[in-house]
N, C-alpha and C positions, 0 to 999 in steps of 0.2 A: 301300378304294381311293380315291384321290385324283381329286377332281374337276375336269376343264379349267377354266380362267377363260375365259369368253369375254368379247372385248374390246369394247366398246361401240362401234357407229358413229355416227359423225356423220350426222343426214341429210343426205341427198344435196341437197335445196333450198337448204340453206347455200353451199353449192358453188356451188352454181348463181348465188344472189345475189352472193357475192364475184366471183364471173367478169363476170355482170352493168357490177358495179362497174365493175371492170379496162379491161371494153370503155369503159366508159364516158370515163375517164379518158385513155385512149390517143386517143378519136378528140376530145376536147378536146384533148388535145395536139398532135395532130394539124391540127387546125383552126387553133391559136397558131399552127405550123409555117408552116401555109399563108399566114394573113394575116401576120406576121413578114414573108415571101418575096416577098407581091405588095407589101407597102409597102418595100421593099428594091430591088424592080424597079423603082416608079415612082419613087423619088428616083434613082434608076440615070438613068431615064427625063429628071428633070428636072434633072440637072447635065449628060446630052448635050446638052440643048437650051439653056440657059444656056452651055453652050462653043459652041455651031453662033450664036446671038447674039453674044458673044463675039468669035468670027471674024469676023462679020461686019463688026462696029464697029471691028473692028482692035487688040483688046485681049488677043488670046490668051496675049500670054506668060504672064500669069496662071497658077501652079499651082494643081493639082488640092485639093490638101488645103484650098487658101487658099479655092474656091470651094465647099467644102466646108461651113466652119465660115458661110462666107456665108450658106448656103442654109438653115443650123441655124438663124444667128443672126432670119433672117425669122419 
């Protein structure tokens, strides 16, 4: 009679490690995400207030893109 093979497992701590990992990676990507967002916000932040100055001096016609590459080039 023929004998089943039985199939080797993995341990299960392995598993556990690579998940580990996973998390790990996602809430670093996570965190790029965040800081990404908030310096995306505050140049948001300081090209309104560069155009509300702007306005005030009486310079607005100025485009958007133009005060853009400004704010790079600083």
């Amino acid at each position: 009679m023929l004998k089943k093979r039985r199939r080797k497992r993995r341990p299960k701590k392995q598993k556990m490690e690579v998940g580990m990992e996973l998390l790990l990676l996602l809430k670093m990507n996570h965190q790029n995400l965040f800081l990404m967002n908030q310096k995306r916000i505050k140049e948001l932040q300081e090209i309104r207030t560069m155009k509300r100055t702007l306005r005030d001096l009486g310079l607005l016609p100025m485009k958007t893109p133009r005060l853009i590459l400004m704010l790079q080039k600083r």
